[in-house]
Structure formats: C-alpha cells, structure tokens
TORRO-545193 format. One line per 5 residues: number of its first residue (from 1); their letters; for each residue x, y, z of N, C-alpha, C, CB. Coordinates in Angstrom, 1 decimal. Glycine has a CB too. Example, Ala and Ser with C-alpha at 12.3 -4.5 7.8 and 13.67 -1.06 7.14 Angstrom:
BEGIN
1 = as = 13.2/-5.7/7.8/12.3/-4.5/7.8/13.2/-3.3/7.8/11.3/-4.5/9.0; 12.8/-2.2/7.1/13.7/-1.1/7.1/12.9/0.0/7.9/14.1/-0.6/5.7
***
This chain:
BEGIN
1 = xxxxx = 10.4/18.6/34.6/9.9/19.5/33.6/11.0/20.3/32.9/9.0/20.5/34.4; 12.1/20.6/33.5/12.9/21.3/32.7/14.1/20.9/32.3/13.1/22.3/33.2; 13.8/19.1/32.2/14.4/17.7/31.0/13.8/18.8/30.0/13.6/15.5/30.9; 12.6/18.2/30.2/11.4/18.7/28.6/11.7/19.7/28.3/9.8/18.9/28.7; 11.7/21.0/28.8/12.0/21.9/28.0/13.0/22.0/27.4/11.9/22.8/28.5
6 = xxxxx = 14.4/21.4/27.7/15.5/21.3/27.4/15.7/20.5/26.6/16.0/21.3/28.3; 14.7/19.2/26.2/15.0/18.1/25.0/14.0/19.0/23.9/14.2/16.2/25.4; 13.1/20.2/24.3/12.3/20.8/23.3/13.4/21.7/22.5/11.0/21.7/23.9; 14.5/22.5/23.7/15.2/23.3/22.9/16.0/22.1/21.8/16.3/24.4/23.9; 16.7/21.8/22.0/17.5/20.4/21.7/17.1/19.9/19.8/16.7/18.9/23.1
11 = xxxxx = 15.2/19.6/20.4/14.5/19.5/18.7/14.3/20.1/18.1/13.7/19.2/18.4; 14.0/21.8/18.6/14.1/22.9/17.6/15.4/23.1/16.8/13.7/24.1/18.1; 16.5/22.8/17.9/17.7/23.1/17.5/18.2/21.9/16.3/18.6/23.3/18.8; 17.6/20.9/16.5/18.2/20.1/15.6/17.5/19.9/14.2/18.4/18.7/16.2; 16.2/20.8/14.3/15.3/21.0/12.9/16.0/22.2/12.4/13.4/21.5/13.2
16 = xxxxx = 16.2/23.4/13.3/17.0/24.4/12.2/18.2/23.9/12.1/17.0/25.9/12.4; 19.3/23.1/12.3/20.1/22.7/12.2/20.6/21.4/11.6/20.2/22.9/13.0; 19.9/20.7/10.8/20.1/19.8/10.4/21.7/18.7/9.9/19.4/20.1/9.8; 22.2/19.8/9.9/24.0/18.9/9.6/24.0/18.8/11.3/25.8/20.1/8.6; 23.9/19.4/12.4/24.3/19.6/13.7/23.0/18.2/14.1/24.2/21.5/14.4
21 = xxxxx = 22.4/17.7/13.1/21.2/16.7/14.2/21.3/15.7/14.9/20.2/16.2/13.7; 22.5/15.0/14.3/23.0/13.4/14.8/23.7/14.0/16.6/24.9/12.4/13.4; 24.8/15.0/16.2/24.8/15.4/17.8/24.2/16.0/18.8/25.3/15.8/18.1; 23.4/16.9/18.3/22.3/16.8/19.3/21.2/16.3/19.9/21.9/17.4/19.2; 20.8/15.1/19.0/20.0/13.7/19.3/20.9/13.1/20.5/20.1/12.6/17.8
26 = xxxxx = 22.3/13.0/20.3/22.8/12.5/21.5/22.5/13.1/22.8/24.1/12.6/21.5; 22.5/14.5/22.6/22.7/15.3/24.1/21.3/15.5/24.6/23.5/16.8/24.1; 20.4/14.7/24.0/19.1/14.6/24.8/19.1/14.1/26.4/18.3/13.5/24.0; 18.2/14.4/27.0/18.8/13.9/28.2/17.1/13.0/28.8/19.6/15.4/29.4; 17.5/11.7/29.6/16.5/11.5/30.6/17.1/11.3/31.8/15.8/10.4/30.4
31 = xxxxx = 17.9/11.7/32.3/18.4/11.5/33.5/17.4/11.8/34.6/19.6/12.2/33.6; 16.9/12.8/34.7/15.9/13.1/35.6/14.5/12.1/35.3/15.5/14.7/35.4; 14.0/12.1/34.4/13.0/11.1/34.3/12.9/9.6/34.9/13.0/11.0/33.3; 14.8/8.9/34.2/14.7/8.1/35.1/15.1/7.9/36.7/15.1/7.4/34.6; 15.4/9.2/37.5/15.6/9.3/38.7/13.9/9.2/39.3/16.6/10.7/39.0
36 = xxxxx = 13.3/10.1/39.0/11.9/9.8/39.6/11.5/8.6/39.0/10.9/10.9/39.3; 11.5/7.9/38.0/11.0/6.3/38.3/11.3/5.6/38.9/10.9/5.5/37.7; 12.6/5.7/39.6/12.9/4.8/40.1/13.1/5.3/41.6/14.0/4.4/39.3; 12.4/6.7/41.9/12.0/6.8/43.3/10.8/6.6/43.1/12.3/7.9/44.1; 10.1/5.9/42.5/8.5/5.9/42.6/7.8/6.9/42.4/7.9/5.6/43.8
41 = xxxxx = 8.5/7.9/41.9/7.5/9.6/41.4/6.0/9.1/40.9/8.4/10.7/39.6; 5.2/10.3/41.7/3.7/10.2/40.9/3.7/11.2/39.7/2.2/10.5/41.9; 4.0/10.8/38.5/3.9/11.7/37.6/2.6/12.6/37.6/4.1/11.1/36.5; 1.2/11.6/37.7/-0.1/12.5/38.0/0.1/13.7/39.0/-1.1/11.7/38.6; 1.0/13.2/40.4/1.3/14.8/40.7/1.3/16.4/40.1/2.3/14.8/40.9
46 = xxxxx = 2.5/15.9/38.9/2.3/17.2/37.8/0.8/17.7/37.3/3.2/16.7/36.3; 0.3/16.8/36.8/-1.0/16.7/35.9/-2.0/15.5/36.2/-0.5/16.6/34.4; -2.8/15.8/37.0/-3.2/14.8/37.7/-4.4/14.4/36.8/-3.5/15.1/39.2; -4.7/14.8/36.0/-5.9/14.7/34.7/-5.3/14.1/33.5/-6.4/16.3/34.1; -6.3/13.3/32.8/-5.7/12.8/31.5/-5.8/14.1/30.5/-6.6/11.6/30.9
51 = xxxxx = -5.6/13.1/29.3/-5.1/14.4/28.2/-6.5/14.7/28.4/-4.3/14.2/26.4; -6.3/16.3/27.8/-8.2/16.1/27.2/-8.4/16.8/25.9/-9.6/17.1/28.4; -9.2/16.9/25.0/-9.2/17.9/23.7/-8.9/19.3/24.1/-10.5/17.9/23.1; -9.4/20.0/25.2/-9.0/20.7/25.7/-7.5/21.4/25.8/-9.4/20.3/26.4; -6.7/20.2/26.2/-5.2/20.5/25.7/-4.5/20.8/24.8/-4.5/20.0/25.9
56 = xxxxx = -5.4/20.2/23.7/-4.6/19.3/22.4/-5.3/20.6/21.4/-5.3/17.1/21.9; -6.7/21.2/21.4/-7.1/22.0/21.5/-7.7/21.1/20.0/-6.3/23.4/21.9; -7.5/20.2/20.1/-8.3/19.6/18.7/-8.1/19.1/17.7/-8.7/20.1/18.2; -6.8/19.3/18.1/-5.8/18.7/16.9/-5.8/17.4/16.5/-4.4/18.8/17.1; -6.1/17.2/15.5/-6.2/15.2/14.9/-4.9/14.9/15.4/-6.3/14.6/12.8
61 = xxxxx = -3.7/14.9/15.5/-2.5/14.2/15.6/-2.4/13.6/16.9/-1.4/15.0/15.4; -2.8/14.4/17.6/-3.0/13.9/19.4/-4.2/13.5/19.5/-2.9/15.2/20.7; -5.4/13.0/18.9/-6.6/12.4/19.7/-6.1/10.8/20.0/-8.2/12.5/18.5; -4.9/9.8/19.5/-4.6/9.2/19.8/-3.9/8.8/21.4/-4.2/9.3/19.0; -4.1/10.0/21.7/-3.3/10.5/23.0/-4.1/10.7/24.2/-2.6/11.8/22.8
66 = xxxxx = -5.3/11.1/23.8/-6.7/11.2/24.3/-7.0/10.6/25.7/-7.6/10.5/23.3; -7.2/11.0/27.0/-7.1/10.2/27.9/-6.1/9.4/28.5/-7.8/9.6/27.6; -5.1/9.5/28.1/-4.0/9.1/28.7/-3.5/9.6/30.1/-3.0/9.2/27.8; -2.6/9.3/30.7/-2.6/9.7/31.8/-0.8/10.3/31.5/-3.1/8.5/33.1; -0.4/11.1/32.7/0.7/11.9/32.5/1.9/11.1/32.3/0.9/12.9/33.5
71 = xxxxx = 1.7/9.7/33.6/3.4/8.9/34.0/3.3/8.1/31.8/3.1/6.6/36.3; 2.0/7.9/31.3/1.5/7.2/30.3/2.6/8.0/29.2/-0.2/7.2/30.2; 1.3/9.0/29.3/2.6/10.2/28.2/4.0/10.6/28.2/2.3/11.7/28.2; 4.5/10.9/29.5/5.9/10.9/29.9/7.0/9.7/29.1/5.7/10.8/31.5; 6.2/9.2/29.9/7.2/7.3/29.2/7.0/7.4/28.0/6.4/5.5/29.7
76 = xxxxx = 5.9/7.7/26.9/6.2/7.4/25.7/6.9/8.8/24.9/4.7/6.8/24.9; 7.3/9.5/25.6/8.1/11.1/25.4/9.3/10.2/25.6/7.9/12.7/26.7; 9.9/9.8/26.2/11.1/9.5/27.0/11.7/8.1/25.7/10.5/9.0/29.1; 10.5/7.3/25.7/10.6/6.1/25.0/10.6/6.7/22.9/9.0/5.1/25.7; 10.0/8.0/23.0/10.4/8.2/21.8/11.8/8.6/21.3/9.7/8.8/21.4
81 = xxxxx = 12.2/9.0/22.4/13.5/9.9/22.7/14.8/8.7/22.4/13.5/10.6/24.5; 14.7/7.5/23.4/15.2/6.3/22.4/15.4/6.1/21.6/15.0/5.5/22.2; 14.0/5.6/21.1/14.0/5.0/19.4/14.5/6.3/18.5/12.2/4.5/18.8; 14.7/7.7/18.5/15.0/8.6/17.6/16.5/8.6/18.3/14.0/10.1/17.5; 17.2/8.2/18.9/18.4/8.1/19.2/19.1/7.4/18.7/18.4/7.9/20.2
86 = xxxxx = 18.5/5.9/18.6/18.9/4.7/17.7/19.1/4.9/16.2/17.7/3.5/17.8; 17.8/5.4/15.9/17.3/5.8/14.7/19.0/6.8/13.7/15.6/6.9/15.3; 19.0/7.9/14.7/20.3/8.9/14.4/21.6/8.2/14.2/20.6/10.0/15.6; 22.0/7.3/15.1/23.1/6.2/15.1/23.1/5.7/13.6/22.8/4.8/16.3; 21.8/5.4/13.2/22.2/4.6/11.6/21.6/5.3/10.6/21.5/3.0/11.4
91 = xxxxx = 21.1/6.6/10.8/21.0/7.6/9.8/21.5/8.9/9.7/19.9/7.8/9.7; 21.0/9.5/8.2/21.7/10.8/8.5/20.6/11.5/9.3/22.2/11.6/7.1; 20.9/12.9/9.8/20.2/13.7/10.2/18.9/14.2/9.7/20.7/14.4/10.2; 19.4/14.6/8.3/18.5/14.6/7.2/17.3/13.8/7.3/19.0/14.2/6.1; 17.6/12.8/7.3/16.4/11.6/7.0/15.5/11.2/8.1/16.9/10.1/6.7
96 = xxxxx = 16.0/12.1/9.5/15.2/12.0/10.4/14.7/13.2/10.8/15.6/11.4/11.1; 14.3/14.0/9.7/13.6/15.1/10.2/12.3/15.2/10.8/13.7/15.8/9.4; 11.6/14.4/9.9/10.3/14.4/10.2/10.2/13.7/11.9/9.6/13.4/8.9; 10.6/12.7/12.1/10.7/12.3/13.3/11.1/13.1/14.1/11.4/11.3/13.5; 11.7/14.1/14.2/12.4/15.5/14.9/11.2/16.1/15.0/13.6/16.5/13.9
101 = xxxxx = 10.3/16.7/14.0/9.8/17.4/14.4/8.0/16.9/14.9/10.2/18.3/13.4; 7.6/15.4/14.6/7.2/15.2/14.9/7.2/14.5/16.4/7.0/15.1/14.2; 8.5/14.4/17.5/8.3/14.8/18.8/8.6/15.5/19.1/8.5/14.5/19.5; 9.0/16.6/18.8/9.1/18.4/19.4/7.5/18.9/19.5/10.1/19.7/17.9; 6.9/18.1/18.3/5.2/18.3/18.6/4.6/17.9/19.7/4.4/17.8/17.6
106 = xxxxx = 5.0/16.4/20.2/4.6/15.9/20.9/5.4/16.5/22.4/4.8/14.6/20.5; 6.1/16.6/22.3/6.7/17.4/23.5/6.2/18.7/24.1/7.9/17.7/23.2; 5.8/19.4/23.2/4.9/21.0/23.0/4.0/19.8/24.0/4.1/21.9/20.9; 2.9/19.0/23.2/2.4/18.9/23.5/2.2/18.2/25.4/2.1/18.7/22.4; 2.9/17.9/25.0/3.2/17.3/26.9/3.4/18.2/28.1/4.7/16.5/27.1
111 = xxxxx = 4.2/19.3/27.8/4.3/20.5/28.5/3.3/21.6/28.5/5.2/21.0/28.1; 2.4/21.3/27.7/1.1/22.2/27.8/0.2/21.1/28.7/0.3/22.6/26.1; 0.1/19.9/28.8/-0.9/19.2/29.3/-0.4/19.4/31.2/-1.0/17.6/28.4; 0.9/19.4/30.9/1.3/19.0/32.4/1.6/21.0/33.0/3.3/17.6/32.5; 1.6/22.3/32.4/0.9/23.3/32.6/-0.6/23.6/32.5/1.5/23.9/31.9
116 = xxxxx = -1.1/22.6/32.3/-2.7/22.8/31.8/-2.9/24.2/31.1/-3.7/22.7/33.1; -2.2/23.8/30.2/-2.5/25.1/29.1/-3.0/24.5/27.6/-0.9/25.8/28.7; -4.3/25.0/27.2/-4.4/24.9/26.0/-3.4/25.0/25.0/-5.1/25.5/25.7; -3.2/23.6/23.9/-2.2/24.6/22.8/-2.6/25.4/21.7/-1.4/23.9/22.0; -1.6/26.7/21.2/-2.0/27.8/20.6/-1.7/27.1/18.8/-1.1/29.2/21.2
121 = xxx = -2.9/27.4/18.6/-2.6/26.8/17.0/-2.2/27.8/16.4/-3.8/26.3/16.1; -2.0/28.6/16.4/-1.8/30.0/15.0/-2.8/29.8/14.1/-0.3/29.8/13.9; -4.0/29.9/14.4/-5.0/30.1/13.3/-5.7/31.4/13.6/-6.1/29.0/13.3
***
C-alpha cells in the first residue's frame, strides 16, 4: 500500500512538473508488489470485494473496472506503470501527460477501493 501511495506522490509530481517527468517515471517503484507475488500474497486480503460503483462513486471512467477483483486491479496498476515507463524512454514528458494523469486517476482509484472508501468527486 505504501508502493501506491508513493507511485501516486511520483504522478502528481510528474503532472506539476513536467520537464522533471521522464525522471520520475523512472523512480516508480514495484518492488514490493513484485515481492508479494512471488510469495503468493492474497491481494483480496487487502480488499476482499470487487470494485463496486460504490467506490468509483459513479464515475464512467472506472465502470470498466467494475467487478474486478483487487490481485486483478493491482496487476493492471503495476502493468500500467510499465507500459508508461516504456512509453517515457521514447517520449518527451510532455506528450505523456495525459497518460500521467490518467493513472494517478486510476491509482486514487485503487487506494480508495482497497481502503473501502468512496471517491470524493468535488461536486
């Protein structure tokens, strides 16, 4: 859990920071993530419930996400964290903003599901 919070600081920091983004894309970390897969961690431990609207609080972007289970979400957090890794290697920072901030969203949103906390829209 406190990979995630720490790849969240990481994406805020590389949205307001955009000349600083290619290096902080590097210092993302899974190290812990992949230590518990590869002790057999039950991710459902954390969050033993799939997503539910409830979390997502309703948001169209996550109904894709809908029912998924936590080890499910985790891996594709972890697995997006790759591909925007790769991605930084052959672009500028710039150009990958949108991808920045669309998994900082997803990340919010992972850390609310595995707190079982609704997320706060600002409406």
């Amino acid at each position: 859990m406190q990979e995630l919070k720490t790849n969240v600081c990481l994406l805020a920091e590389a949205l307001q920071e955009p000349d600083s983004g290619n290096a902080l894309i590097e210092s993302f970390s899974d190290t812990a993530f992949r230590h518990y897969c590869q002790q057999g961690y039950a991710f459902e431990d954390l969050a033993p419930k799939t997503l539910s609207k409830r979390t997502t609080s309703g948001i169209p972007e996550f109904n894709q996400y809908l029912q998924q289970s936590t080890m499910d979400l985790a891996f594709r957090a972890y697995q997006r964290i790759h591909v925007l890794k790769a991605f930084a290697k052959a672009n500028s920072a710039h150009s990958g903003q949108r991808r920045i901030q669309s998994l900082l969203r997803y990340h919010i949103m992972l850390i609310a599901h595995i707190q079982n906390q609704p997320l706060r829209t600002g409406q």
